[in-house]
C-alpha positions in Angstrom: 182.7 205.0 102.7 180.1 204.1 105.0 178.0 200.3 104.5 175.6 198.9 106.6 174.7 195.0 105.6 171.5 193.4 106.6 171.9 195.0 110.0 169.6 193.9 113.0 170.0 195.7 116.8 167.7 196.4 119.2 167.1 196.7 122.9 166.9 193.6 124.7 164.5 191.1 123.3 163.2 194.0 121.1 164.4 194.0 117.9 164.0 197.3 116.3 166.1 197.4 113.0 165.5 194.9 110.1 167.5 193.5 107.9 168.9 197.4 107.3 171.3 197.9 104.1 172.8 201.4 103.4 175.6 203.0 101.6 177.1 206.2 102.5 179.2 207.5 100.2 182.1 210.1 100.8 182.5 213.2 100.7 178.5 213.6 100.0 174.9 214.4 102.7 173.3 211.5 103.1 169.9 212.3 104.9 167.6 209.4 106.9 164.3 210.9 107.4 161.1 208.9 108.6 158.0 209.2 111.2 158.8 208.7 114.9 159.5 205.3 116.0 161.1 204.3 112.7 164.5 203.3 113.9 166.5 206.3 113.4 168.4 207.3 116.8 168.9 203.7 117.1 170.7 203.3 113.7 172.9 205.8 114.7 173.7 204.2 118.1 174.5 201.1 116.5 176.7 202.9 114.1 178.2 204.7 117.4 178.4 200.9 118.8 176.1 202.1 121.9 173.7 199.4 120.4 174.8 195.8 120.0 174.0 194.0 116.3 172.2 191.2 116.4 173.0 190.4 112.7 175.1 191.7 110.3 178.4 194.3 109.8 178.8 198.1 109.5 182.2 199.1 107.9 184.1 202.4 107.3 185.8 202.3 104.5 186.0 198.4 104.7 187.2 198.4 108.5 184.5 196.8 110.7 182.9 198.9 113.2 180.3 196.6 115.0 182.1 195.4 117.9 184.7 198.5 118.1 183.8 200.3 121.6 182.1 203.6 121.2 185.3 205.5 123.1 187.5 204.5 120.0 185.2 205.8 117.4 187.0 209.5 117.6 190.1 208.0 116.5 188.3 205.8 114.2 187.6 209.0 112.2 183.7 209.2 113.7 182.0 212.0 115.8 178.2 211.9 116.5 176.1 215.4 117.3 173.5 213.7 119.6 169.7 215.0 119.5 169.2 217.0 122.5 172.7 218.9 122.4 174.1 217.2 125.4 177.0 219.5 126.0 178.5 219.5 129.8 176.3 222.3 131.4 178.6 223.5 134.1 182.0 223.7 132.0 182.7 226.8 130.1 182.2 226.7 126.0 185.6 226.4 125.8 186.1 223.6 128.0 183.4 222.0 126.4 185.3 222.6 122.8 188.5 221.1 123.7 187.1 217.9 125.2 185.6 217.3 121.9 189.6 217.9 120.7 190.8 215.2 122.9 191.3 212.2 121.1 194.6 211.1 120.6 195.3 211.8 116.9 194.2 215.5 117.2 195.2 216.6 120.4 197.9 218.4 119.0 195.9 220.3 117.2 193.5 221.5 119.8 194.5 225.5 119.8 194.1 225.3 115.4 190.5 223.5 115.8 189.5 225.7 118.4 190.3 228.9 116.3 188.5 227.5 113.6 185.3 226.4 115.4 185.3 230.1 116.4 185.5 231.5 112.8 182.9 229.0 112.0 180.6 230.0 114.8 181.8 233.4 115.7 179.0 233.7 118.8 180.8 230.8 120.2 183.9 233.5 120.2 181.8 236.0 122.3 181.1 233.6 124.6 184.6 231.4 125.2 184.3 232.0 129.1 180.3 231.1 129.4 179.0 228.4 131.1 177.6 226.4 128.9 174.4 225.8 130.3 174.1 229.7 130.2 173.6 229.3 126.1 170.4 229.2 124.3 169.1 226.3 122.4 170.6 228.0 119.1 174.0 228.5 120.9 174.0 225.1 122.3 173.5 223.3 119.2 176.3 225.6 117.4 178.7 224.2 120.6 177.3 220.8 120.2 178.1 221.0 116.5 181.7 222.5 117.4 182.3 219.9 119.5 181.8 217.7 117.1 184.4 218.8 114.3 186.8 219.4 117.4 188.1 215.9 116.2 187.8 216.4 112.3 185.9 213.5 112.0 186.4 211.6 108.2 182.1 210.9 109.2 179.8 213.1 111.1 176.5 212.1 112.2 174.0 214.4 112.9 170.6 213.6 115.1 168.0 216.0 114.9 170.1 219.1 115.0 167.0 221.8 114.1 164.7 220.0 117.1 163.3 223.0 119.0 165.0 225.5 117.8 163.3 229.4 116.3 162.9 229.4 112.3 165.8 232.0 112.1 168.1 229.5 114.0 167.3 226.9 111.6 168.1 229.0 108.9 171.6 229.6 110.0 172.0 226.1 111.0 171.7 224.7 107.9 174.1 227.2 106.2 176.6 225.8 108.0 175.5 222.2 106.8 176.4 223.4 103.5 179.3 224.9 104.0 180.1 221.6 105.7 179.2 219.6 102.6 180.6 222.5 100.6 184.2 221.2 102.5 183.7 217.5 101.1 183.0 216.1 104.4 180.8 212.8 105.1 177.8 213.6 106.8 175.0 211.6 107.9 171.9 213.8 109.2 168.4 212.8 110.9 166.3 215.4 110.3 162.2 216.1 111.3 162.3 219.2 108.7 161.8 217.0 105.9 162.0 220.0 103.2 165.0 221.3 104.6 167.1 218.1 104.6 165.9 216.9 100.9 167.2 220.7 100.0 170.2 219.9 101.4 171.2 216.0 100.6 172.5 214.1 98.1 171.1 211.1 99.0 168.0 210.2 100.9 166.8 206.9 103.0 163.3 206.2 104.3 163.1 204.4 107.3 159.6 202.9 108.1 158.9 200.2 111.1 163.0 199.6 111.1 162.9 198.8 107.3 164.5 200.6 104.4 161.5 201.8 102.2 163.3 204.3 99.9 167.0 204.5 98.8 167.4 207.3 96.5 169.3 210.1 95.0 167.2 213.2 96.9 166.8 215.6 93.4 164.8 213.0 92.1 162.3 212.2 95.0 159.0 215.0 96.0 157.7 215.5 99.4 154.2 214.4 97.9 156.0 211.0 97.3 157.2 211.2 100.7 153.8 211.8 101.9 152.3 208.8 100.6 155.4 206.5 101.6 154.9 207.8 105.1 151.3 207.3 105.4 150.5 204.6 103.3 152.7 201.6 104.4 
């Protein structure tokens, strides 16, 4: 659904992806795990298009997106969950829902997505009204994740959703990853809680120094292996 081909981007005369390949297939979890500075937020932003390539193409399902402006990706079928939440602080939840509805193609359809964002996260129901800078961490990254599928996106890419966040909150958070995936949806997630996201892909990518240093199928690969990768190259 989802290729990258020998991608490089970077910021300014730094170059921090190299030579990057991927394949994200759909319908399945593809996790991209890998120790800080390894190139992960910025492979999504080049994804998003809010980093230029220097080399090479990223297609959806063989359309290119490199060059496409970041404000056309909703109706491309994408919708990115940014680390750090970034919800509007001083617009209700609500508000903040239906901006996330308000791409073209599903604007119609803003009153159904907002009814079920609120069956999926019923404490987003409670608080409708609430500013949402009132919300906790837990809360905002349930409205951030809302927001999100406000478009039905055919790809959703998720950046350090757990980051912060109490045990219990984790917990619930990645229930509703699987009943995400449970739904067939595409989902590409960077993830910290390296246990929790091998538990819950399909596929898993190691990203080391900007490089690709494992492509694999996540049943068959141990944290012990991961360990080593991470430590030894």
């Amino acid at each position: 659904m989802l290729e990258l081909n020998n991608v490089r981007a970077g910021y300014g005369a730094i170059n921090v992806l190299w030579d990057v390949s991927m394949a994200m297939e759909q319908g399945r979890l593809t996790t991209i795990i890998g120790p800080n500075g390894a190139g992960k937020t910025t492979l999504l932003r080049a994804i998003m298009g809010l980093v230029p390539l220097s080399q090479g193409d990223i297609k959806l399902r063989g359309e290119r997106l490199n060059g496409k402006p970041t404000w056309d990706m909703a109706d491309a079928g994408v919708a990115m969950i940014p680390e750090g939440r970034m919800i509007f602080r001083d617009m209700s939840v609500e508000e903040n829902l239906i901006i996330g509805g308000f791409n073209k193609a599903q604007r119609a359809h803003v009153k159904t997505r907002l009814e079920a964002s609120y069956d999926m996260f019923p404490r987003l129901r409670e608080r409708r009204a609430q500013l949402a800078g009132s919300l906790s961490g837990g809360e905002a990254q349930m409205l951030a994740m809302a927001r999100g599928l406000m478009s039905d996106p055919k790809l959703l890419i998720i950046d350090e959703p757990s980051l912060g966040l109490a045990p219990l909150v984790v917990n619930e958070l990645f229930e509703i990853l699987a009943k995400l995936k449970a739904e067939g949806r595409t989902i590409i997630l960077v993830e910290q809680n390296t246990e929790r996201a091998l538990a819950i892909a399909d596929h898993v990518y190691l990203l080391q120094g900007g490089k690709v240093v494992l492509s694999e199928a996540a049943a068959s690969v141990t944290l012990a292996r991961l360990h080593d990768l991470y430590f030894n190259h």
